[in-house]
C-alpha positions in Angstrom: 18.1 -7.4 14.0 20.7 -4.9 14.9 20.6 -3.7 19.1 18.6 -0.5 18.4 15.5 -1.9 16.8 15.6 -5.1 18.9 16.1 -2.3 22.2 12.9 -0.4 20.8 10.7 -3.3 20.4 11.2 -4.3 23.7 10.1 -1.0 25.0 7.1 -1.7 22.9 6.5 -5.1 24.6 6.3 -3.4 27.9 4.0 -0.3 26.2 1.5 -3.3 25.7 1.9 -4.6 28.9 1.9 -1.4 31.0 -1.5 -0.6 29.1 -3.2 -3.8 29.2 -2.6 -3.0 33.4 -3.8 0.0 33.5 -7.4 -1.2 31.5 -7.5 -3.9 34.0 -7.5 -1.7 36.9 -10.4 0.1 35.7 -13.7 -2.0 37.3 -17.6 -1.4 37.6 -17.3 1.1 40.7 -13.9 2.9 39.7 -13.9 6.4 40.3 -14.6 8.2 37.3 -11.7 10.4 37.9 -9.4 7.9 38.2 -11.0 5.9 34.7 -10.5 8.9 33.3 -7.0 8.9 34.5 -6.1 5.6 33.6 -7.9 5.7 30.1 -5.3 8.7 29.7 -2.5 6.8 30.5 -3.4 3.9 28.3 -3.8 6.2 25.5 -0.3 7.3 26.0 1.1 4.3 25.8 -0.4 3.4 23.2 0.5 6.1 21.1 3.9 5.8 21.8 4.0 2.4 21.0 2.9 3.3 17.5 5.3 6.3 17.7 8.0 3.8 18.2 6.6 1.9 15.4 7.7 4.6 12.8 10.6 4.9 14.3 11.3 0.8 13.8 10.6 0.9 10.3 12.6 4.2 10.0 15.5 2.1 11.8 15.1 -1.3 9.6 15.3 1.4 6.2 18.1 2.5 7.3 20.1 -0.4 7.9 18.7 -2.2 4.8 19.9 1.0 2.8 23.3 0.9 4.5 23.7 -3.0 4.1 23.0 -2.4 0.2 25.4 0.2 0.5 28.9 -1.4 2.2 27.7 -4.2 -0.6 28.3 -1.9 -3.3 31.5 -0.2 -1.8 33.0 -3.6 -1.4 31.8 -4.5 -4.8 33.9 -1.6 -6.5 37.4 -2.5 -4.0 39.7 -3.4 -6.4 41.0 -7.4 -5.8 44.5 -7.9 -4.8 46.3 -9.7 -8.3 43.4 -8.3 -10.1 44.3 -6.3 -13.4 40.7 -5.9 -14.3 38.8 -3.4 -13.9 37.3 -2.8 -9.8 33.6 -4.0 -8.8 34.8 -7.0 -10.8 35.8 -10.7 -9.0 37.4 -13.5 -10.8 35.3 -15.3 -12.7 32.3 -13.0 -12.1 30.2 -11.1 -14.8 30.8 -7.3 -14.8 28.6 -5.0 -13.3 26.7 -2.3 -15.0 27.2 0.3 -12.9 31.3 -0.1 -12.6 30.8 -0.7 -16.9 28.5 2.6 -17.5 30.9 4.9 -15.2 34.1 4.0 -17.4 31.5 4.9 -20.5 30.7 8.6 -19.1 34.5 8.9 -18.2 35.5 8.5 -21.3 36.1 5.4 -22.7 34.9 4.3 -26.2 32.4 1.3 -26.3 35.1 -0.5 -28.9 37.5 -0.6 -26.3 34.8 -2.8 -24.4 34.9 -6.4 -24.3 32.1 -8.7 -25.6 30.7 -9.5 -22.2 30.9 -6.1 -21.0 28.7 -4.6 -23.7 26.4 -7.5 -23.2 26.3 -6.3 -19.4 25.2 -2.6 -21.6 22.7 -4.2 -23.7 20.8 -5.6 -20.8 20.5 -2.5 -18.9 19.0 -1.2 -22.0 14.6 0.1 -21.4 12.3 2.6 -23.4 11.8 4.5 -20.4 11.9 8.0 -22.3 12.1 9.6 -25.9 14.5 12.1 -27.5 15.7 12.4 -30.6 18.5 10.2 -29.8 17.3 6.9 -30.5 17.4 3.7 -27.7 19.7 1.9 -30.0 23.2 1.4 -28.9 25.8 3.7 -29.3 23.1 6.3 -30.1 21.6 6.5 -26.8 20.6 2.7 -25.9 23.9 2.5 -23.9 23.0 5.6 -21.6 19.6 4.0 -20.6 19.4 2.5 -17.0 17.7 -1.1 -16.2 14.2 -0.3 -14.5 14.3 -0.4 -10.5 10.8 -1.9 -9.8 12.3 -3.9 -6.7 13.3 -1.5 -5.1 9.4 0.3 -4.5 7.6 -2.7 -4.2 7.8 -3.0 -0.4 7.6 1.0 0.0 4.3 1.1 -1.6 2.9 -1.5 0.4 3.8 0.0 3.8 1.3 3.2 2.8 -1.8 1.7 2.7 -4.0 -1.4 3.1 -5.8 -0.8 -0.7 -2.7 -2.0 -3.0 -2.6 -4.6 -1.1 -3.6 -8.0 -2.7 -4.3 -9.5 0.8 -6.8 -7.1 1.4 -8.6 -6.8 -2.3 -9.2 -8.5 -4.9 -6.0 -8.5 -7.6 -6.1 -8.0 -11.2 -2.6 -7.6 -13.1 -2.5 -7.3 -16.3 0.7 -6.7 -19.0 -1.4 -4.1 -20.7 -3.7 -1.4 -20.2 -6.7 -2.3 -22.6 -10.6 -1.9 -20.9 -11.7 -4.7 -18.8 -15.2 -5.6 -18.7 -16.6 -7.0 -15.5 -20.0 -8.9 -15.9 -22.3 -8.4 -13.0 -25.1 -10.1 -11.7 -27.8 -9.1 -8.5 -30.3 -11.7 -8.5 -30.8 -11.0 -4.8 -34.4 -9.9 -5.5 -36.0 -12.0 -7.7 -38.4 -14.6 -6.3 -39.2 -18.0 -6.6 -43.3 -18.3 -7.1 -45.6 -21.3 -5.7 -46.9 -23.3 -8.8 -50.4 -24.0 -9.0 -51.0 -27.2 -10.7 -52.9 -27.3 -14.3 -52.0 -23.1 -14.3 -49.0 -22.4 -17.2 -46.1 -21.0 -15.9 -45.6 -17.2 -16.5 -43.5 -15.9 -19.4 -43.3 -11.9 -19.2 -39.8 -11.5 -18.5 -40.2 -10.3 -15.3 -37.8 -12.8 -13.9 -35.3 -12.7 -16.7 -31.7 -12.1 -15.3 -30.3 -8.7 -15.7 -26.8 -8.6 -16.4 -24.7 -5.6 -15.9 -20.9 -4.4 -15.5 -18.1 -2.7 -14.6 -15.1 -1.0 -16.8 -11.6 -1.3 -15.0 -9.1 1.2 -17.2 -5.4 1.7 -17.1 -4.9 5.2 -15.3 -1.9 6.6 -14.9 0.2 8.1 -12.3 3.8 10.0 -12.2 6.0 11.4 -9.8 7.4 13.8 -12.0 11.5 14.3 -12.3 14.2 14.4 -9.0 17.1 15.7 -10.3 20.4 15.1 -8.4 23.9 16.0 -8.9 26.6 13.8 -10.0 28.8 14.8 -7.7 26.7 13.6 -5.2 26.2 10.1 -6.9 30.2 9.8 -7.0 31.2 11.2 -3.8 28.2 9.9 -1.7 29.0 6.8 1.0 24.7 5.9 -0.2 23.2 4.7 -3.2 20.9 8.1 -3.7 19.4 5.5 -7.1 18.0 3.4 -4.2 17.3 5.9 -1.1 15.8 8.1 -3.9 13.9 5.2 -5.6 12.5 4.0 -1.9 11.2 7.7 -1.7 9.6 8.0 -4.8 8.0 4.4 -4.1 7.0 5.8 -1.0 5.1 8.3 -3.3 3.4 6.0 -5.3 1.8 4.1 -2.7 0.7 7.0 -1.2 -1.5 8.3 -4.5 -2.1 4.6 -5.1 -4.2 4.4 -1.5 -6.0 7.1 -2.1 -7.4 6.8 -5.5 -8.0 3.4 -4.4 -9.9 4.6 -0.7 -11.2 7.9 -2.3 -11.3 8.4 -6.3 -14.5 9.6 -7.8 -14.5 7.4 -10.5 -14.3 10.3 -13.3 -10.9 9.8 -14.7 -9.5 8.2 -12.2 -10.3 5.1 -10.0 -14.2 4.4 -8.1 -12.5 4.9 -4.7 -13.9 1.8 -2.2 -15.6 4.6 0.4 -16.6 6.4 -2.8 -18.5 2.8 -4.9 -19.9 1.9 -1.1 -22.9 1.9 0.1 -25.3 4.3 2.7 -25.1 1.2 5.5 -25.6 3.8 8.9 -26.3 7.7 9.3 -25.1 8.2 13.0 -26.3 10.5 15.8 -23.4 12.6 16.1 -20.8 14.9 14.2 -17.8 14.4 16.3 -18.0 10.5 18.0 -19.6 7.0 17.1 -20.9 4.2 19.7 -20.6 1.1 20.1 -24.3 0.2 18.9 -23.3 2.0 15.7 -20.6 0.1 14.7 -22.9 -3.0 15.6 -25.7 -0.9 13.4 -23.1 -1.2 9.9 -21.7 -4.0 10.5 -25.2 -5.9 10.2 -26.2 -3.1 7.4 -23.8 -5.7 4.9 -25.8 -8.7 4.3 -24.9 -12.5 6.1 -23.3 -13.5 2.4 -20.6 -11.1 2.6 -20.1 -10.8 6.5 -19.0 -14.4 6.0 -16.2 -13.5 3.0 -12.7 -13.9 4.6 -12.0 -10.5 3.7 -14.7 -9.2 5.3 -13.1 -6.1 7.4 -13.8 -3.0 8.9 -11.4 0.2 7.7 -10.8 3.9 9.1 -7.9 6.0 9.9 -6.1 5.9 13.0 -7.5 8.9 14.5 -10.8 7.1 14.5 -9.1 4.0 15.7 -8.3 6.3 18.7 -11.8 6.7 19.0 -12.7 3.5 18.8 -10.2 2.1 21.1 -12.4 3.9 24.1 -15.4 2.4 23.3 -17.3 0.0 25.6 -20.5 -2.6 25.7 -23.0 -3.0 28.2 -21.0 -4.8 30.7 -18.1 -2.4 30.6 -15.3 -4.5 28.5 -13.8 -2.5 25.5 -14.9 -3.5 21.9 -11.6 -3.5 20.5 -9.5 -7.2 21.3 -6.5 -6.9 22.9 -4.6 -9.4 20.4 -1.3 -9.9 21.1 1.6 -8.3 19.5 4.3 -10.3 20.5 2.9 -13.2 19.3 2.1 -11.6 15.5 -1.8 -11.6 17.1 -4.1 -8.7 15.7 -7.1 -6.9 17.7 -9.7 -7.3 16.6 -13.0 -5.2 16.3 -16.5 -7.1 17.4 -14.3 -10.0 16.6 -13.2 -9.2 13.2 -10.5 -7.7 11.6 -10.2 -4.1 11.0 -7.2 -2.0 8.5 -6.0 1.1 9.1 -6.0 3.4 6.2 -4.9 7.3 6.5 -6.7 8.4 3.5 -9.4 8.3 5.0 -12.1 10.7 6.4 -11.6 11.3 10.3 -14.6 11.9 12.6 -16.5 15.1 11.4 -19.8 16.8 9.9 -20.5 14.8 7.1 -17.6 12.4 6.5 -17.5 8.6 6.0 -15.2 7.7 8.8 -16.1 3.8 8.6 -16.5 1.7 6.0 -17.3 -2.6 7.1 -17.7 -5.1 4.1 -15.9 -7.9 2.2 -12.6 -6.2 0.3 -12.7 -9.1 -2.2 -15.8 -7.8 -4.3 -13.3 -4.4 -4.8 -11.2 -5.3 -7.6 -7.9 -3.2 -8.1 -6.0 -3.4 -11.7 -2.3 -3.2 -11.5 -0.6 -3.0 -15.0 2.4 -4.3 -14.7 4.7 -3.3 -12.2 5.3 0.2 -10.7 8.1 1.4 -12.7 11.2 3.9 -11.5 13.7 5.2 -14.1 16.8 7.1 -14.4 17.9 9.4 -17.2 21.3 10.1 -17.2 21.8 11.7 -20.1 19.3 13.9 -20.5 20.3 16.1 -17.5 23.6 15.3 -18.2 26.4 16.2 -16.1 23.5 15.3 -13.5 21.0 13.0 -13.0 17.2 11.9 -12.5 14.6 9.8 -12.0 11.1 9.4 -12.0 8.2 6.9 -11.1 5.1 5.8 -13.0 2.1 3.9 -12.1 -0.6 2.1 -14.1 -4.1 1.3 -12.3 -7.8 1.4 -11.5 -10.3 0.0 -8.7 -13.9 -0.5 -8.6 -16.5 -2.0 -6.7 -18.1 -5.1 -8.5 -21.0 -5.3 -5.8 -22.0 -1.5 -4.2 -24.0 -3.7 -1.5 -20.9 -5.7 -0.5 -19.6 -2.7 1.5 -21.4 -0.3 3.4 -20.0 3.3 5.1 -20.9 4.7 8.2 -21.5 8.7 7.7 -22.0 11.3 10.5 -24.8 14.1 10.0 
């Protein structure tokens, strides 16, 4: 942890704890001025503390990105003795980067040795079609090695619904239809026998078995073009910064068709599948008894699932973070950051999502249930490719995603709606 991050979170340590006072100077027969002072003040703090929060992981991609970047400069520093080519150290396998730029300089693929065309050959993906074929020296060469690691992370950082943690995970190395069975024998009753008296047989009881279709949809970024000057003459790796970017841009479509989709040729959003669990009294606020009021809307089986969870954005969070019960404490646990701790809300745990709805006429600001009956199919990876040939003297890349989510059991999750 370099000095600058490890300087910020300590000025979000003392955010916390400089709140945390000011809550607990707020007591039955404060003046109302004065709560509403201090309630202020926490509220500042607080959202500084997450400003500084995006200004941490701002600070930690930067210093990854450089780090990955003085690796790559002192890959390609020619070795003192060393006749070869640079990027490459006794003994060590050639890259494919150093390889490919002595190709677009130039030099013919005979003049290669064995193990560096091998490095070639295993660069070599399907990513696009032109009438140049993928094969070797007709195109195959030119082809760049897929950079899937590179976006995993990013897409993760931009919302709580590609998250396996959170829901329940279905990859798959193809796109064909899945077929979810589903079963709600919630209703069905068990009957008092009478003895001597034959036991009914008009199907009324029979089990009724339903299901859901996950698909394959899929997602692009569309081209970035950049110049090759830039890629030559530029201290970063703009194939990574760009890639982290792009990644940054999948997750962010991912969330949503997974939090808002309509289902109609795309994916069954989870606030869109959910069900009606509270109407509340108001437009532009929720209280306390109506959070109690969903949360018991979702039946005891699913309020016991471990992924059971409340989710909203962060502007209702804010919202949220002011509410009180009966005896004045706040609803929200404190938790405790610097020991990895999270709040809590009415004792469970809560995910911020930005996709959604804030506070307003008509919205689903609140949705409370157990994530695991929302099933999300990934197919495959994400994937991120550069052309290099078709923009030729310059350069792109694009991103694709493959996916669908759908909720196996509507009465699993419940949303809170305002009139």
């Amino acid at each position: 942890m370099n000095n600058r991050i490890k300087e910020l979170r300590e000025k979000q340590a003392t955010l916390v704890t400089e709140a945390r006072e000011r809550l607990n100077q707020i007591a039955d027969d404060t003046d109302e001025a004065r709560v509403a002072e201090l309630e202020g003040q926490h509220d500042a703090a607080m959202a500084e503390h997450d400003r500084l929060d995006t200004v941490i992981k701002r600070e930690e991609r930067l210093a990854d990105s450089e780090r990955r970047a003085e690796e790559y400069r002192a890959s390609q520093r020619p070795n003192p003795g060393n006749s070869e080519s640079a990027g490459q150290d006794d003994g060590g396998a050639p890259e494919y980067r150093e390889v490919f730029r002595r190709i677009i300089s130039g030099e013919e693929v005979g003049e290669l040795t064995a193990e560096e065309r091998g490095v070639l050959r295993a660069g070599v993906t399907k990513f696009s079609t032109r009438a140049q074929s993928t094969s070797n020296t007709a195109g195959g060469y030119t082809v760049p090695s897929t950079l899937a690691d590179f976006i995993v992370t990013s897409m993760l950082a931009w919302g709580p619904m590609y998250d396996p943690g959170i829901t329940t995970e279905m990859t798959t190395s193809s796109g064909e239809q899945i077929s979810i069975p589903t079963i709600d024998d919630t209703t069905v009753a068990v009957v008092k026998h009478s003895e001597g008296v034959a036991l009914t047989d008009d199907g009324g009881s029979d089990v009724t078995v339903g299901q859901k279709l996950l698909n394959a949809y899929l997602f692009d970024t569309e081209f970035v073009k950049w110049s090759i000057e830039l890629s030559q003459d530029s201290d970063f790796n703009w194939e990574q910064i760009l890639g982290d970017l792009l990644g940054e841009r999948l997750g962010r479509r991912a969330n949503l068709e997974l939090t808002i989709g309509d289902g109609t040729g795309d994916p069954n959003g989870i606030v869109t599948a959910s069900g009606l669990g509270v109407t509340v009294t108001s437009s532009t606020s929720v209280k306390a008894d109506e959070l109690i009021d969903l949360e018991h809307s979702v039946d005891p089986a699913y309020r016991q699932s471990p992924k059971a969870r409340f989710m909203f954005n962060d502007n209702t969070l804010k919202a949220v973070r002011k509410l009180k019960d009966g005896e004045g404490n706040y609803l929200l646990g404190r938790g405790d950051i610097s020991k990895g701790i999270a709040p809590t809300l009415l004792g469970r745990s809560y995910s911020i999502n930005q996709a959604m709805a804030d506070i307003g006429t008509g919205n689903k600001s609140m949705v409370f249930g157990d994530f695991g009956k929302y099933f999300v199919r990934k197919v495959g990876s994400p994937i991120v490719g550069v052309l290099r040939e078709r923009f030729w003297p310059d350069l792109g890349i694009a991103g694709l995603i493959r996916l669908d989510g759908e909720l196996g059991d509507t009465a699993a999750v419940k949303h809170l709606i305002h009139p």
